[in-house]
C-alpha positions as CSV (number, residue, x, y, z in Angstrom):
1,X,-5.9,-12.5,-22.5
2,X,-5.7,-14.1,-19.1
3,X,-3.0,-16.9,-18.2
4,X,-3.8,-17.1,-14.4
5,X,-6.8,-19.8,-13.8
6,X,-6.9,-18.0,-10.6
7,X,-7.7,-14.7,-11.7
8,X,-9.8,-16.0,-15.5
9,X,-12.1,-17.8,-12.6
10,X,-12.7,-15.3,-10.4
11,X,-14.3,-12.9,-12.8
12,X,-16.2,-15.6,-13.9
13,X,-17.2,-15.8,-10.6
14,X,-18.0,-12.4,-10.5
15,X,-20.8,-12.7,-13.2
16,X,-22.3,-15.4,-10.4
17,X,-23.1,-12.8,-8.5
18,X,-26.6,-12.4,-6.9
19,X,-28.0,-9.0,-7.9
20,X,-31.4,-8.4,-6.5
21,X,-33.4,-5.8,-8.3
22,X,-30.6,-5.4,-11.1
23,X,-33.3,-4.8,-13.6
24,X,-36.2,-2.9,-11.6
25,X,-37.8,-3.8,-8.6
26,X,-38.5,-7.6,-8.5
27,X,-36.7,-8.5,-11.6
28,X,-33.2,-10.2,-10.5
29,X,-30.2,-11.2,-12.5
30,X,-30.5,-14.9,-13.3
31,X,-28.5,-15.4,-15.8
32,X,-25.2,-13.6,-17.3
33,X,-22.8,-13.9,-20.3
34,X,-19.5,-14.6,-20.9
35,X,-17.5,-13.2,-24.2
36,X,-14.6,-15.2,-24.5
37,X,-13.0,-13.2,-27.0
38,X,-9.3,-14.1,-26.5
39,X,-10.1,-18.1,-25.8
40,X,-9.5,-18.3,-22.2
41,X,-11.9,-21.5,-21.7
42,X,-10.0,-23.1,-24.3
43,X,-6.4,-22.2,-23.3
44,X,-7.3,-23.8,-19.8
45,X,-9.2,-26.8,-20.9
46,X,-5.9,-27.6,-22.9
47,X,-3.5,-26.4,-20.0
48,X,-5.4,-27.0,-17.0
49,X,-2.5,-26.7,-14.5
50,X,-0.8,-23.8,-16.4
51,X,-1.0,-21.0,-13.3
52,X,2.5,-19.8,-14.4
53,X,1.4,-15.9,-13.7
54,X,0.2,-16.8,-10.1
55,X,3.5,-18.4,-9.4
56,X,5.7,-15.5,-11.0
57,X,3.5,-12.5,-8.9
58,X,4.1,-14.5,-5.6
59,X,7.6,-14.5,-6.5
60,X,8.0,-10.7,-7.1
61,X,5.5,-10.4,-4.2
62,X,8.4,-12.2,-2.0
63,X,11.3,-10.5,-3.6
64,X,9.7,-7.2,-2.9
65,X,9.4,-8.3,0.8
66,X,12.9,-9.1,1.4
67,X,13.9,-5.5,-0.2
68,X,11.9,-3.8,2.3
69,X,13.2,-5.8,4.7
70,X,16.2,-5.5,4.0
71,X,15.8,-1.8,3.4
72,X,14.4,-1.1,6.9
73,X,17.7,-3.2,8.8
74,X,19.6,-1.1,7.0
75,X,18.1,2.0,7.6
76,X,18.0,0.9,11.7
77,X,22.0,0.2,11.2
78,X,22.2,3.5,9.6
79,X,20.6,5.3,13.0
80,X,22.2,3.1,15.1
81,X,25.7,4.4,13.8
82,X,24.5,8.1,13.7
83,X,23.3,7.8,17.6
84,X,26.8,6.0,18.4
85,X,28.7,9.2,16.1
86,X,26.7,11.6,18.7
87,X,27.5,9.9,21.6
88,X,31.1,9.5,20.8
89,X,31.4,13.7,20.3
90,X,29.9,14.5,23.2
């Protein structure tokens, strides 16, 4: 089951896909199936807007980013302190 419209349409789109010579030489895709087995068309026709998924992985996306930002600052303060310690005892 897919909850993100973003991701449900984009393999779709994937099936869209020009294929020349899929089937032998001169015989092209021009048509493809979908099997809908978990109701995905229905689930968005009745919540179009519903991208809740989309909107959750670009918050973890951004809440990783400020952990490795954070992470490398204090890392820097970390050898900043160590060069200052060797100074100091020479």
């Amino acid at each position: 089951m897919v909850r993100s419209k973003t991701k449900f349409w984009q393999m779709i789109g994937r099936g869209t896909r020009l294929c020349p010579d899929l089937l032998g030489p001169g015989d092209d895709k021009d048509f493809f199936y979908v099997f809908d087995y978990c109701g995905n068309l229905e689930y968005f026709n009745q919540n179009p807007g519903d991208d809740t998924e989309v909107a959750r992985s670009r918050l973890v996306g951004a809440r990783l980013f400020i952990r490795r930002v954070e992470l490398t600052e204090a890392l820097d303060s970390t050898r900043i302190d160590a060069r200052r310690a060797n100074c100091a005892t020479r």
